[in-house]
C-alpha positions as CSV (number, residue, x, y, z in Angstrom):
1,X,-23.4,-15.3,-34.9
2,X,-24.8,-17.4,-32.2
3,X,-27.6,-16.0,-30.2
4,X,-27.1,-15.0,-26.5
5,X,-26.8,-17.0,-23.7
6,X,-30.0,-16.2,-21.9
7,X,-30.7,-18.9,-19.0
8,X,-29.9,-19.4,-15.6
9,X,-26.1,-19.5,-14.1
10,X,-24.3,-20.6,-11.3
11,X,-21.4,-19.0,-10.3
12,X,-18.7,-21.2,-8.1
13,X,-16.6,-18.8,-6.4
14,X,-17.6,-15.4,-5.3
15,X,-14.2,-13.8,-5.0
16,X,-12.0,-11.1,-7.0
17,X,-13.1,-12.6,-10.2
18,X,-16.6,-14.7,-9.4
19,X,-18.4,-11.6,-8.1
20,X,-17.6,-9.4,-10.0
21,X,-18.5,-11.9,-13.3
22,X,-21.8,-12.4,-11.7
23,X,-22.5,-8.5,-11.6
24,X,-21.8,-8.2,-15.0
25,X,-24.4,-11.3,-15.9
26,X,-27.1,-9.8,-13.4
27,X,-27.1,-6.5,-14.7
28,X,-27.8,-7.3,-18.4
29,X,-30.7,-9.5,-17.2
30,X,-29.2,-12.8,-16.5
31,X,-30.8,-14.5,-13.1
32,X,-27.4,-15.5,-11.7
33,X,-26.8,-17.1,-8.0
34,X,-23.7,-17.0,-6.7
35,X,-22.0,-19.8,-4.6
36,X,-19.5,-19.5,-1.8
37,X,-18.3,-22.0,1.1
38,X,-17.6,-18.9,3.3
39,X,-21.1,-18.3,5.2
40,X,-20.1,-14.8,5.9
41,X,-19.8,-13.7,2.1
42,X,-22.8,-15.5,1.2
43,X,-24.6,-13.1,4.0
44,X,-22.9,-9.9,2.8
45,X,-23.7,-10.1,-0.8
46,X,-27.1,-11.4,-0.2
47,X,-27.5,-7.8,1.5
48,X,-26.0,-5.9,-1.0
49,X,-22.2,-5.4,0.6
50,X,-19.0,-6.3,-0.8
51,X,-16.7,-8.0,1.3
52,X,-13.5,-6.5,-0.5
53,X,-12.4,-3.3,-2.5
54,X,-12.8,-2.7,-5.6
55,X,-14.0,0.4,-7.6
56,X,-17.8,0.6,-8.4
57,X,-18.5,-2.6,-7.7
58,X,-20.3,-2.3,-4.2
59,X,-23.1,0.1,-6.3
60,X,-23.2,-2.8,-9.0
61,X,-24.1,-5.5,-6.2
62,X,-26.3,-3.4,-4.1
63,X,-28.1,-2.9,-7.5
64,X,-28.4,-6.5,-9.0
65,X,-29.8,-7.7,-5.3
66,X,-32.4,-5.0,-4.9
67,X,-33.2,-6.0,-8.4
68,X,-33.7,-9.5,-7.9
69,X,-31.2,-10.8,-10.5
70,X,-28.4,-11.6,-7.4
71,X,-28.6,-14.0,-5.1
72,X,-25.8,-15.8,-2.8
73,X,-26.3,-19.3,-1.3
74,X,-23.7,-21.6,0.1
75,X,-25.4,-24.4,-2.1
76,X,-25.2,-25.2,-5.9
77,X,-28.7,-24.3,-8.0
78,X,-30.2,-25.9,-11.0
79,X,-28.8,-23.4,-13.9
80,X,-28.3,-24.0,-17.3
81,X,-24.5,-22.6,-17.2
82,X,-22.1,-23.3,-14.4
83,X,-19.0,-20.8,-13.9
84,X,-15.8,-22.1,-11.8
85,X,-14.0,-18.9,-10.3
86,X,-11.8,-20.4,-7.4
87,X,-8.6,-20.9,-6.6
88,X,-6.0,-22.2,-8.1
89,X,-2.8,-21.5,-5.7
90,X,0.5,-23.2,-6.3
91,X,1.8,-26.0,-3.7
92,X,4.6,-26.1,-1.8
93,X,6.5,-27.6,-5.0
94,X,4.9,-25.0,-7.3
95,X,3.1,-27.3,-8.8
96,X,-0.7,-26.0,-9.2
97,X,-3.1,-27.4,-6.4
98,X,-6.5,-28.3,-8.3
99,X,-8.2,-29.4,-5.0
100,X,-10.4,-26.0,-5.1
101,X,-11.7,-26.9,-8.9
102,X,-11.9,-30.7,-8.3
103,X,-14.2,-30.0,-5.5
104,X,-16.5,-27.3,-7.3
105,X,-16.8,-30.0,-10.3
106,X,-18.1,-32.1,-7.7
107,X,-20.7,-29.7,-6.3
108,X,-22.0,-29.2,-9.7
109,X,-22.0,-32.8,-11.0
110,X,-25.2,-33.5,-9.4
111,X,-27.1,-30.4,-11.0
112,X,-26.6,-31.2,-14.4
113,X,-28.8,-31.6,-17.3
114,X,-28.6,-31.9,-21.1
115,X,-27.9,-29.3,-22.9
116,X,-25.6,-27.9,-19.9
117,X,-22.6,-25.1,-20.1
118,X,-19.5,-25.5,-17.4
119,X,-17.4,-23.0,-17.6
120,X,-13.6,-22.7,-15.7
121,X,-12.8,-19.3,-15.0
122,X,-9.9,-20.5,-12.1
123,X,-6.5,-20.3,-14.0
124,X,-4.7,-23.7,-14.6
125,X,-1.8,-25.5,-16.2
126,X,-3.4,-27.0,-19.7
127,X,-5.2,-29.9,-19.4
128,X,-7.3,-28.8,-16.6
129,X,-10.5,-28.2,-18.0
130,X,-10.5,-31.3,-20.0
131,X,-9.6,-32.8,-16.6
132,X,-12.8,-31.0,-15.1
133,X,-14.8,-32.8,-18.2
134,X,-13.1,-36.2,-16.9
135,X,-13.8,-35.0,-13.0
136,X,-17.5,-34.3,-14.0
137,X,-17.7,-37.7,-16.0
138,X,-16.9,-40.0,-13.2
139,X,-19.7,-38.5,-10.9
140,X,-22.4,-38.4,-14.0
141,X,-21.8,-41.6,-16.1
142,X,-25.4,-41.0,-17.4
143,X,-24.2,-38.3,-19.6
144,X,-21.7,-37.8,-22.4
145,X,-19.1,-35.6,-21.6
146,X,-17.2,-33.7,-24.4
147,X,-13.5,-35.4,-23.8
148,X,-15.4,-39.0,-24.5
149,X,-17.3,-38.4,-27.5
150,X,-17.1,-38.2,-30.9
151,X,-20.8,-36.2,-31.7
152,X,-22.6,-33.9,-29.6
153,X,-22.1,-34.4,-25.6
154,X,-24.6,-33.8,-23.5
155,X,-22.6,-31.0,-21.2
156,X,-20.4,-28.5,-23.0
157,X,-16.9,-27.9,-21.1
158,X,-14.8,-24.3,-21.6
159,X,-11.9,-22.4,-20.2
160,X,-12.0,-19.0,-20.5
161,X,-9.5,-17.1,-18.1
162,X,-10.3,-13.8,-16.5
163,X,-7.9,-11.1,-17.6
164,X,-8.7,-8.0,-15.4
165,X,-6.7,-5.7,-13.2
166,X,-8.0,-5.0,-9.7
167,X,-8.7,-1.3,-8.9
168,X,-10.4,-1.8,-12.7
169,X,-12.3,-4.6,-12.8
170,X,-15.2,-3.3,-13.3
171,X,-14.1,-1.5,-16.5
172,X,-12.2,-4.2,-17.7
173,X,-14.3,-7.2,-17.4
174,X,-16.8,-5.9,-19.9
175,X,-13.9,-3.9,-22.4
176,X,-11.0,-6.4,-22.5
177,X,-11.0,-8.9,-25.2
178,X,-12.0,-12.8,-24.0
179,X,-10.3,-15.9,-24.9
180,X,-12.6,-19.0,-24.5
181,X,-11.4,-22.3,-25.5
182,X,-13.8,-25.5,-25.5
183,X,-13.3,-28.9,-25.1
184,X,-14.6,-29.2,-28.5
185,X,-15.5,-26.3,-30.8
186,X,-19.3,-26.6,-29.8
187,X,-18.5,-26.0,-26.5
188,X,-16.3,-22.7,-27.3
189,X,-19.2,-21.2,-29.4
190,X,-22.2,-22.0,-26.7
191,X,-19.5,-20.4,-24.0
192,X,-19.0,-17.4,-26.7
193,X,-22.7,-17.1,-26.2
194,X,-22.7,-16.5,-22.8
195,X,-20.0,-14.2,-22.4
196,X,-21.5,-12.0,-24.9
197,X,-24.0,-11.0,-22.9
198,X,-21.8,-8.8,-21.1
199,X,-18.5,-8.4,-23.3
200,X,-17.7,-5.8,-25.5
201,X,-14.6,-6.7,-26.5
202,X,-13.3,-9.1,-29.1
203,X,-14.2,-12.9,-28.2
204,X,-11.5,-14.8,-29.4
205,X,-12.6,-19.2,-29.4
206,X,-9.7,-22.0,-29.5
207,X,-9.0,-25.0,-28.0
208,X,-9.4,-25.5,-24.3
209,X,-5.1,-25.9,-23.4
210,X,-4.2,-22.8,-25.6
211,X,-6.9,-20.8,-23.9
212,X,-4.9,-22.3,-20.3
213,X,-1.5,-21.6,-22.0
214,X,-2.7,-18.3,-23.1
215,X,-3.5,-16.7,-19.7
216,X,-0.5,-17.9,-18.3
217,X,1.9,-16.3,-21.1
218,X,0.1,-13.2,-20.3
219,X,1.0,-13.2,-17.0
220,X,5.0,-14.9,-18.1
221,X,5.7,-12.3,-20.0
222,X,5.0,-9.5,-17.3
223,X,6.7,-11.0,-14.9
224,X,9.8,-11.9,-17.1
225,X,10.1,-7.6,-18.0
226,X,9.5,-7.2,-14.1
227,X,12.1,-9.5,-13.4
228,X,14.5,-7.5,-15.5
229,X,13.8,-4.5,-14.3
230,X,14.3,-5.8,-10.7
231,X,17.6,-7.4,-11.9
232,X,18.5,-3.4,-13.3
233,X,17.4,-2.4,-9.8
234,X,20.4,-4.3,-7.7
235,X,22.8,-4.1,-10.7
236,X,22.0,-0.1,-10.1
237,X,22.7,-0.4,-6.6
238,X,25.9,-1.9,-7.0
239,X,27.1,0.7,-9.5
240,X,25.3,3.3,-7.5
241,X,23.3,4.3,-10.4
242,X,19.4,5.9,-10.5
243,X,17.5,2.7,-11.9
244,X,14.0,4.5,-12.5
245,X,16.1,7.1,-14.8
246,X,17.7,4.4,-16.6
247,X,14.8,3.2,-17.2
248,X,12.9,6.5,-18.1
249,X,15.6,7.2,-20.6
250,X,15.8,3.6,-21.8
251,X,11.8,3.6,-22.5
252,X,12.2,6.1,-25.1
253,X,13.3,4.2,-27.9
254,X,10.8,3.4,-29.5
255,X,10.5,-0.4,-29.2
256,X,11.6,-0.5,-25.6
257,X,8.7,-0.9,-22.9
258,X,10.7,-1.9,-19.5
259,X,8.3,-1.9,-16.5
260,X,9.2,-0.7,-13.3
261,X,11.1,-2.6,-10.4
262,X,9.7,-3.0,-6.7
263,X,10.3,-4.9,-3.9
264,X,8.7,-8.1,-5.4
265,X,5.8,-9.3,-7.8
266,X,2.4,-10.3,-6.1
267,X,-1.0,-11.0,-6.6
268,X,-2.7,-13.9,-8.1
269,X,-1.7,-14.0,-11.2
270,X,1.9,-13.0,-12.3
271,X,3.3,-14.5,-8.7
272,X,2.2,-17.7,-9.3
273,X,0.2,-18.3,-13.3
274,X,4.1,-18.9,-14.4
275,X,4.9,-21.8,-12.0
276,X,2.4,-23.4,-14.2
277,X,4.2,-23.3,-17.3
278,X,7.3,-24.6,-15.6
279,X,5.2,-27.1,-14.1
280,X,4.7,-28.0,-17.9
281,X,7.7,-28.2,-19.3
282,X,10.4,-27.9,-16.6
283,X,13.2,-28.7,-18.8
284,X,12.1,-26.2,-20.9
285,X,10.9,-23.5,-18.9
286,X,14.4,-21.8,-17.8
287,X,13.7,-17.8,-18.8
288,X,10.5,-18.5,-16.9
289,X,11.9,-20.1,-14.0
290,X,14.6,-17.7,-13.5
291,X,12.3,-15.1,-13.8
292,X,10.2,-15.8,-10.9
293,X,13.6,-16.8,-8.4
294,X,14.2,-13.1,-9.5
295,X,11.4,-11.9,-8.1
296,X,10.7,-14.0,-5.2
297,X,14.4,-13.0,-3.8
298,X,13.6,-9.2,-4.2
299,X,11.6,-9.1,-1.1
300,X,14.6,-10.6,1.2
301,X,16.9,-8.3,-0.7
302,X,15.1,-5.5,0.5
303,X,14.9,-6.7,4.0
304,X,18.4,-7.2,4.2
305,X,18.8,-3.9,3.3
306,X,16.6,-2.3,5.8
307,X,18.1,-5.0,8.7
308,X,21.7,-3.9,7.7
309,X,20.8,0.0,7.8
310,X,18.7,-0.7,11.6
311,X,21.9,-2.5,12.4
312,X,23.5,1.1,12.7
313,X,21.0,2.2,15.3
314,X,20.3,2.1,18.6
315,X,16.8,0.6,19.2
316,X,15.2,1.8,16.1
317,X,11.8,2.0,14.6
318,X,10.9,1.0,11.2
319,X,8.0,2.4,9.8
320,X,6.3,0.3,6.5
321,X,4.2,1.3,4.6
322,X,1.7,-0.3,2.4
323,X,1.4,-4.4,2.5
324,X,-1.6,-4.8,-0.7
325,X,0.1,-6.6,-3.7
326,X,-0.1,-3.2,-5.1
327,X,-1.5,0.6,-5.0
328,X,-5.0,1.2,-4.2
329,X,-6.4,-2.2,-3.2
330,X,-6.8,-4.1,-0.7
331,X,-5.4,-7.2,-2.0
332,X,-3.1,-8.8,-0.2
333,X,-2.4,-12.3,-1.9
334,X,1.0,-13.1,-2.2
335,X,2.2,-9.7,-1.5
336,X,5.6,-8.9,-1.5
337,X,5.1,-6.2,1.1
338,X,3.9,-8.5,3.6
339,X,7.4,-10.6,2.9
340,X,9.3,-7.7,3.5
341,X,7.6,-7.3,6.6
342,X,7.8,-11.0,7.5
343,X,11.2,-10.9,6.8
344,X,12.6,-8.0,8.8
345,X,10.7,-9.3,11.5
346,X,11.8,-12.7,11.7
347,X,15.8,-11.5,11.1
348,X,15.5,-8.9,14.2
349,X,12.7,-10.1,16.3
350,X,13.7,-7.1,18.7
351,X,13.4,-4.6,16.0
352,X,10.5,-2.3,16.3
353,X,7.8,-2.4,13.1
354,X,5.1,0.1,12.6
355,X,3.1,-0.9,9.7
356,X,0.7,1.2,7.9
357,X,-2.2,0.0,5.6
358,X,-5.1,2.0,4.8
359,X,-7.0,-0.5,3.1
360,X,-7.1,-2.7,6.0
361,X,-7.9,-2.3,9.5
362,X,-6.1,-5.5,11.1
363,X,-3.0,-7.4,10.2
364,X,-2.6,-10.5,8.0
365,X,-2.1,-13.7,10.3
366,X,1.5,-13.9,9.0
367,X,2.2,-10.7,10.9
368,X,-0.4,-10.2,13.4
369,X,1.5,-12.8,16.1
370,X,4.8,-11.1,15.6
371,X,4.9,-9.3,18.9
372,X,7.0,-6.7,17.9
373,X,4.9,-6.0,14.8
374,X,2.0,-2.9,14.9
375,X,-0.5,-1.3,12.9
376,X,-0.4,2.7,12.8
377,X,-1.3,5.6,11.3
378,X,1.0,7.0,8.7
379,X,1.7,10.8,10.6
380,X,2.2,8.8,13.5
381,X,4.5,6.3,12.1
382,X,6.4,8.4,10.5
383,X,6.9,10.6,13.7
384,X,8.4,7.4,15.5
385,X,10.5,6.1,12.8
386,X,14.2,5.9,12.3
387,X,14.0,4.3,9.0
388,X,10.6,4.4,6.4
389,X,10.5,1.5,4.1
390,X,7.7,2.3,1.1
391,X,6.6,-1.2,-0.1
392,X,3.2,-0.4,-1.9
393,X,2.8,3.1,-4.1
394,X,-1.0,4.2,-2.6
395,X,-1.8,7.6,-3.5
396,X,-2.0,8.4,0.0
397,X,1.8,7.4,0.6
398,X,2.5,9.5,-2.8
399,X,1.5,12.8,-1.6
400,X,3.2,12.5,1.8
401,X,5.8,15.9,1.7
402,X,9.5,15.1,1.9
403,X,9.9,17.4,4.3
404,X,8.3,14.5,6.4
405,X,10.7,12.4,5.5
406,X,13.8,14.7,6.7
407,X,16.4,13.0,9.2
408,X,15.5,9.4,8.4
409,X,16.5,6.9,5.9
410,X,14.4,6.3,3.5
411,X,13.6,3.2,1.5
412,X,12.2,3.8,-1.6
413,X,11.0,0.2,-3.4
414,X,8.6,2.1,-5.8
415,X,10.3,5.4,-7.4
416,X,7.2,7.4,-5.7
417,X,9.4,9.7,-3.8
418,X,12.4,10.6,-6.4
């Protein structure tokens, strides 16, 4: 076994995944700095807050600063290990917009050294981090670059893909198996070495594109059983049959696992990581495609719905609750509950919204202009409201009584309140 990584790192991206990955380093005794464009992070890491929610890690980051093992800057150190953790969101066309990688590849290039590690966290179609190699090539044509050479280069280039669920990060980033694929095989192994500082799972080495086409089959394959549960969802409607006991009864054969339906799939991985594959192989790619048009339509199915049911009133008030991709976060990338809400909105412009999100304290732009959009209280939402739309399952929407619920029609996305 290779010996542990145990030098300096940079981490390029101090989000959901970068921070997080930098806590783990920091606390086993790794001197890690941690990078962000956005001045206000930098400033609330480098006195021990988190700027989002996530379980146990605003103890872990108060701890690795006050220890001296943190440290936040909006410039790139020297370090003898580079990490990429930013964002890879899909464009218009669903193709993958690389802009956010190409332009930490370029913040490094100038920092590097023999005997260097870059590492890509971001997820990305295969071929990307050879492509961040090739990036980092043309900016340092006085080193040799693994995708160029045929012995040892003088930077090693990896991939290896988070695989963490938020509200559980913590946990997971140091239990959960890790995939790292190099550039060449030297680079996997001197990656392995660094993520086994912290990991206790299985590290699994490959090639660089199966280690990309692994994470997004992960994230394919969810999506695919969510799309098919949604799909059970309207074809329940229409035969005016209970979906979650179908499902419940379905689930206990023994090699049947159907996941639940909702009002759409969010986040930043299973909403957009399968665009990439299609992106890939578009002729190819039809289960995959399909799947995602699937779930990207449940969210205007379900405001349909709730338009077609306010249609029957006279000046009603619609009360949704939750907007976070889902329960017990305060995630909101490309949440489905804040399409619903977009979407009601835009149909009825007239139609009075009360939203309620207890993991936020102000609206996402998309909603906060919509004048006929507010943000409330739950109890007081629910006193006002015609019609209750559940979009996200938070425990505190869970335990809400249904005798609150009496006299008003009620749009249950999630199965909390059967």
């Amino acid at each position: 076994m290779d010996e542990p990584f145990n030098g300096r790192v940079a981490i390029i991206g101090l989000g959901y995944i970068g921070l997080p990955t930098a806590v783990a380093l920091a606390t086993r005794g790794i001197d890690v700095t941690g990078v962000d464009i956005n001045q206000k992070t930098v400033d609330s890491i480098s006195q021990g807050h988190v700027p989002f929610v996530e379980p146990d890690l605003a103890v872990a980051v108060s701890g690795a600063v006050s220890m001296g093992r943190l440290t936040a800057t909006t410039e790139v150190p020297e370090a003898e290990a580079f990490i990429i953790a930013v964002p890879t969101p899909f464009q218009d066309d669903h193709t993958a917009d690389l802009s956010y990688i190409e332009s930490a590849a370029a913040s490094i290039a100038p920092r590097l050294k023999t005997g260097d590690l870059v590492v890509l966290e971001s997820t990305s179609p295969p071929g990307t981090t050879e492509q961040v190699s090739r990036w980092l090539a043309e900016r340092r044509p006085d080193l040799h670059f693994p995708h160029d050479t045929d012995g040892l280069p003088d930077i090693s280039v990896a991939h290896c893909p988070e695989r963490v669920l938020p509200g559980r990060i913590m946990i997971e980033i140091v239990t959960n198996d890790r995939v790292i694929g190099g550039v060449t095989r030297q680079c996997a192994n001197l990656a392995a070495s660094l993520y086994r500082v912290f990991t206790q799972g299985a590290i699994l080495t490959t090639d660089a594109a199966s280690a990309e086409m692994a994470k997004l089959v992960e994230n394919a394959y969810r999506d695919v059983n969510i799309a098919f549960a949604n799909e059970l969802s309207l074809i329940g409607e229409r035969l005016k049959l209970d979906v979650w006991e179908i499902i419940r009864l379905a689930n206990r054969h023994p090699r049947v696992n159907i996941l639940s339906p909702g009002p759409g799939v969010g986040g930043h991985c299973i909403a957009v990581d399968p665009w990439f594959i299609v992106g890939a192989a578009p002729d190819l790619a039809k289960l995959v495609r399909t799947a995602r048009e699937v779930n990207d339509s449940k969210p205007h199915h379900v405001a349909d719905q709730v338009i077609e049911r306010a249609s029957r009133f006279r000046d009603p008030t619609v009360a949704c609750l939750g907007l976070t991709f889902k329960a017990n976060v305060d995630d909101m990338r490309e949440s489905p509950a804040v399409d619903v809400v977009a979407a009601i909105a835009q149909r009825d412009p007239g139609l009075d919204i009360r939203v309620v999100e207890p993991f936020t304290k102000e609206l996402p732009r998309r909603l906060a202009d919509a004048p006929n959009i507010r943000l409330q209280s739950a109890s007081d939402a629910i006193d006002e409201a015609d019609i209750v739309v559940l979009l996200v399952d938070h425990e505190q929407f869970k335990t809400i009584p249904k005798t609150r619920l009496e006299g008003r029609v009620v749009f249950d996305t999630r199965g909390a309140w059967r």
